[in-house]
C-alpha positions as CSV (number, residue, x, y, z in Angstrom):
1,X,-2.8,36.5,3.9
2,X,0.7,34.4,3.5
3,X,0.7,34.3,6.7
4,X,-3.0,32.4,7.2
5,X,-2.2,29.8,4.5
6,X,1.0,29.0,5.5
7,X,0.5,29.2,9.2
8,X,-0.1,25.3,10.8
9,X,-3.3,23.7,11.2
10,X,-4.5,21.7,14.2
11,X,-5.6,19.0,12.8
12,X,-3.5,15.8,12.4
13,X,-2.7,14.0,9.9
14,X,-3.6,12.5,7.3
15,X,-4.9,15.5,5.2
16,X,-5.2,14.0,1.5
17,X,-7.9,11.2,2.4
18,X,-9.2,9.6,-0.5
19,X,-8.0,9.9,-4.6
20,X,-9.5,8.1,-7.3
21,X,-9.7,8.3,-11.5
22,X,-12.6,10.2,-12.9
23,X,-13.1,8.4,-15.8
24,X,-14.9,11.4,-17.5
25,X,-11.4,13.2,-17.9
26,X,-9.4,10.5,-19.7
27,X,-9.3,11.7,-22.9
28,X,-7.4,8.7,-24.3
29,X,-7.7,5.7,-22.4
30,X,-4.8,3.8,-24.5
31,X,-2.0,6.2,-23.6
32,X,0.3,6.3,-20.8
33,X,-0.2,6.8,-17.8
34,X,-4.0,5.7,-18.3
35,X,-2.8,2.3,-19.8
36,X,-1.5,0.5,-16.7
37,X,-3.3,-1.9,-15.7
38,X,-4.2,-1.2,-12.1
39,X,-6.5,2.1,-13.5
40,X,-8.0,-0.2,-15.3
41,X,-10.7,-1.2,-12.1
42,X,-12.3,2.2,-11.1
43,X,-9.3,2.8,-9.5
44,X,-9.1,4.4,-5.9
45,X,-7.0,4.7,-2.9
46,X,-7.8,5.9,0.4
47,X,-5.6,7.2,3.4
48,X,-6.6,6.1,6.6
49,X,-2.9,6.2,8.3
50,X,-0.5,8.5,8.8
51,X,1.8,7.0,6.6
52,X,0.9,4.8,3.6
53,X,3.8,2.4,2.0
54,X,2.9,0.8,-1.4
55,X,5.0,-2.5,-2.8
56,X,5.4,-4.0,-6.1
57,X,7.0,-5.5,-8.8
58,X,8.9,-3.1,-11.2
59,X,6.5,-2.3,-14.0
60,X,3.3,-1.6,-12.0
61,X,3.1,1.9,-11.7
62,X,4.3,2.7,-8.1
63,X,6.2,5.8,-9.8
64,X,3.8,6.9,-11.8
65,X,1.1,6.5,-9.0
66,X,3.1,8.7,-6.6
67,X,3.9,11.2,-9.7
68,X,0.1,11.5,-10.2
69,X,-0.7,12.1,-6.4
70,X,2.2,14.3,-6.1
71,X,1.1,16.5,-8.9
72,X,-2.0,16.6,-7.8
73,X,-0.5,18.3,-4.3
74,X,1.1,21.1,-6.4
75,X,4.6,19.8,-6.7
76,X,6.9,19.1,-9.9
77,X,6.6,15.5,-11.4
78,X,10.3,15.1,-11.2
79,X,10.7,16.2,-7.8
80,X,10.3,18.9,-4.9
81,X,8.2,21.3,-2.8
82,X,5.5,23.2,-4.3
83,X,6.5,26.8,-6.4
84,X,9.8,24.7,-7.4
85,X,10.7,23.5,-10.5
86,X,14.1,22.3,-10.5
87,X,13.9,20.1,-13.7
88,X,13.9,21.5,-17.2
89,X,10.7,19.1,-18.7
90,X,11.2,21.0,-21.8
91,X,13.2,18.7,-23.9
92,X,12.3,15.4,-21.9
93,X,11.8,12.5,-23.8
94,X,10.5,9.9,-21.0
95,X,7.6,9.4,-19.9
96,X,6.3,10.6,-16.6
97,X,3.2,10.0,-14.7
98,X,2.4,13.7,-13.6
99,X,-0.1,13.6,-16.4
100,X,-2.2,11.4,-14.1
101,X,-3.5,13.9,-11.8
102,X,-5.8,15.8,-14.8
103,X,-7.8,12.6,-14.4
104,X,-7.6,12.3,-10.6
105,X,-10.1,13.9,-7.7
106,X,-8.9,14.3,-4.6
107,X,-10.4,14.5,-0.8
108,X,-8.6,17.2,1.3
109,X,-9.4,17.5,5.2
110,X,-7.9,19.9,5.3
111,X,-5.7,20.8,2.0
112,X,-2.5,21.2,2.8
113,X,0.4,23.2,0.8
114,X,3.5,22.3,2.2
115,X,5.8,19.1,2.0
116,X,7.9,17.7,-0.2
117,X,8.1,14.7,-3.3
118,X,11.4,13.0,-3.5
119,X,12.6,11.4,-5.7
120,X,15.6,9.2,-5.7
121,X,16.4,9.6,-9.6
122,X,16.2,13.3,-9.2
123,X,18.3,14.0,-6.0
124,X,20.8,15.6,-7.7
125,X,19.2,17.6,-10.0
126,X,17.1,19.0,-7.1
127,X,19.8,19.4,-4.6
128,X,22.1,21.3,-6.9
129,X,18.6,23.8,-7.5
130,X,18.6,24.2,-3.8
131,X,22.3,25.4,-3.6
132,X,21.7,27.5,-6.0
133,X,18.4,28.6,-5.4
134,X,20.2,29.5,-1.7
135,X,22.3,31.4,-2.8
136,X,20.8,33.6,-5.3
137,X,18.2,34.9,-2.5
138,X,21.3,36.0,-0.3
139,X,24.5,35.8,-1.4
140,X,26.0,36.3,1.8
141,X,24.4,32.8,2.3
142,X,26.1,29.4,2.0
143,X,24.5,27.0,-0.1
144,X,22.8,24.3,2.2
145,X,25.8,21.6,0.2
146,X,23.9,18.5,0.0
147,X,26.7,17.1,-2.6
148,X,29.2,17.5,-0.6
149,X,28.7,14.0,1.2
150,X,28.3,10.4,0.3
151,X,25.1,9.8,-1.9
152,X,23.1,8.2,1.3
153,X,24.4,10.9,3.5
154,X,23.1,13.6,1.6
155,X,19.6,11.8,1.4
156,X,19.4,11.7,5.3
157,X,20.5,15.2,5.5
158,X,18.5,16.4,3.0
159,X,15.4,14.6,4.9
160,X,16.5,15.2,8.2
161,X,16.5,19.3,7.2
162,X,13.2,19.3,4.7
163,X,10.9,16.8,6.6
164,X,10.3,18.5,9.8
165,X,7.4,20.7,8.9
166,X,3.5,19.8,8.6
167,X,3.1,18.4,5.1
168,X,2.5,15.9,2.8
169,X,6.0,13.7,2.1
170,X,5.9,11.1,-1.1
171,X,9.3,9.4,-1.1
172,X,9.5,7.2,-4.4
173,X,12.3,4.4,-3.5
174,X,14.0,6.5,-0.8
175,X,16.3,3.6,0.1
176,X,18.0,3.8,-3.3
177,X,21.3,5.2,-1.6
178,X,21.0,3.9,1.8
179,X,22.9,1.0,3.6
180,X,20.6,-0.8,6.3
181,X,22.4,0.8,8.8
182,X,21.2,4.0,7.2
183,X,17.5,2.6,6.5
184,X,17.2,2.6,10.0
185,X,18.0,6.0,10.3
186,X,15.1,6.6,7.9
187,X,13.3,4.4,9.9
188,X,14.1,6.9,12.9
189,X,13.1,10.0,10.8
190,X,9.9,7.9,10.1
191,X,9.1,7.6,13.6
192,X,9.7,10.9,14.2
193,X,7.3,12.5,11.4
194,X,4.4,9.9,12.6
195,X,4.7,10.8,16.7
196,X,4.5,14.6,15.2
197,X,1.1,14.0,14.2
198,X,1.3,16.9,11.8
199,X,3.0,14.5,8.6
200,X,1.5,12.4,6.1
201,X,3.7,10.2,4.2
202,X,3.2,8.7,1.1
203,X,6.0,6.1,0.3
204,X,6.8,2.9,-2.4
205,X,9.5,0.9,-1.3
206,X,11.4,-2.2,-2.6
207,X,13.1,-2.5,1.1
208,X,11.6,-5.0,2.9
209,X,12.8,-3.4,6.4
210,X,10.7,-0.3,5.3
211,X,8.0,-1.9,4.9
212,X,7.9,-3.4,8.1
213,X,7.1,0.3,9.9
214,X,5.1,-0.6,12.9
215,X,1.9,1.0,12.2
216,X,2.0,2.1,8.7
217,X,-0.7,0.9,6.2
218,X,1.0,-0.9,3.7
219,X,-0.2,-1.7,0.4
220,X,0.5,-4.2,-3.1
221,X,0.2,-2.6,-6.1
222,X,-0.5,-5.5,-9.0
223,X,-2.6,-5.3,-12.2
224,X,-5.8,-5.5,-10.7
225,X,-5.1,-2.8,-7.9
226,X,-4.1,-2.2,-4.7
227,X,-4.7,-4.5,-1.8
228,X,-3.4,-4.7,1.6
229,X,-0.6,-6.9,2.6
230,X,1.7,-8.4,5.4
231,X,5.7,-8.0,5.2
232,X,5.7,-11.7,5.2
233,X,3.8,-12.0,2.1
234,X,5.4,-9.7,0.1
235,X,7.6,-11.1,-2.9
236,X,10.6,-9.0,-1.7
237,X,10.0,-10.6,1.8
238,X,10.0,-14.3,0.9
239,X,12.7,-13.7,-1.6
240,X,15.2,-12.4,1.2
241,X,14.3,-15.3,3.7
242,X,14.8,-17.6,1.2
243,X,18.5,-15.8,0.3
244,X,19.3,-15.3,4.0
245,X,18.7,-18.8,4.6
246,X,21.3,-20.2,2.6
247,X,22.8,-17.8,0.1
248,X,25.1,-20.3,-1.6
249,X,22.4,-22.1,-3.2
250,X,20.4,-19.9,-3.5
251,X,22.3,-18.1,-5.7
252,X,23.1,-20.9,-7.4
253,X,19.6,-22.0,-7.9
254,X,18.3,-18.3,-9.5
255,X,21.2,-18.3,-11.6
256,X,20.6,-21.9,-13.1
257,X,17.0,-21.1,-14.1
């Protein structure tokens, strides 16, 4: 039976194809993560790409959005495949948005099991629980050592060794530890996972060379919702042209104001 569920399914991707808020299971409206503005509109989202990319200012609840979905898929809020739990919640006192999934529905075709949520805030939390979890199956085993490198090094190893499978990836800010030189490596993994045809990707991005994967559906996340959107017409883009264009002043100018 192990063997059924986990075996691959030939069907491409995407799998999850639609989520949206039930209203009828928000118990409290007021508290977080129900408060943010964008699930204020009968909010929905659906997934007609391969790999989705969602912008925004800091604030509008790209994290907690992704936490949500990701919960929803059967992994940990803070990070992971599904069955691990390589964060102790128990004496957490942020907030996180995993609670959003009791309020969302989903569309499957099919439902998948496997993939991965990373987080960039978690990375080292969760690769130290793989070394270890490594090691305790067979201790005649070597721990897969993501640590041992610099901080974007490990996050392309890490994603070159856990994003080959047919899944469901949600990267939250993978760029975090990743020169440009680097983010095109990622962009390179990217391509890879979309010519597979067997990987949906779920990602929010401040890096405007993310954003500008050939093919990807990409997505502003404001108050009001989500709506779809050029590179050019993102915030992050204009702000960058404007800095590339003549950094001197423009430096000078944002710090005057």
């Amino acid at each position: 039976m192990a063997y059924r569920r986990n075996r691959p399914i030939n069907m491409p991707a995407p799998y999850l194809k639609r989520v949206w808020l039930d209203a009828s299971r928000v118990s409290d409206p007021a508290a977080y993560p129900f408060c943010l503005p964008f699930l204020q509109h009968d909010f929905e989202l659906e997934f007609d790409h391969a790999i989705t990319i969602i912008v925004g200012e800091n604030g509008t609840g790209k994290s907690s959005l992704l936490e949500g979905i990701a919960a929803l898929a059967g992994y940990d809020e803070a990070g992971g495949g599904k069955g691990y739990m390589p964060v102790d919640h128990s004496q957490a006192i942020e907030a996180m948005g995993g609670g959003l999934s009791q309020a969302l529905r989903a569309s499957w075709l099919p439902k998948i099991t496997n993939g991965w949520f990373f987080r960039a805030e978690s990375f080292f939390s969760v690769a130290r629980y793989l070394d270890q979890a490594a090691v305790e199956a067979d201790e005649r085993t070597s721990a897969p050592d993501f640590l041992s490198h610099s901080h974007g090094e490990g996050f392309l190893r890490f994603f070159e060794e856990r994003c080959r499978r047919q899944g469901i990836f949600i990267f939250d800010e993978p760029e975090s530890a990743l020169s440009p030189s680097r983010q095109i490596e990622f962009l390179k993994l990217l391509r890879r996972m979309d010519q597979s045809g067997i990987c949906q990707v779920i990602m929010a991005t401040h890096a405007p060379m993310l954003m500008a994967y050939p093919g990807a559906r990409l997505l502003r996340l404001t108050k009001y919702g989500l709506e779809p959107v050029t590179v050019e017409d993102t915030d992050h883009y204009r702000l960058m042209r404007e800095f590339w264009a003549d950094p001197k002043t423009f430096i000078a100018t944002m710090l005057e104001e």
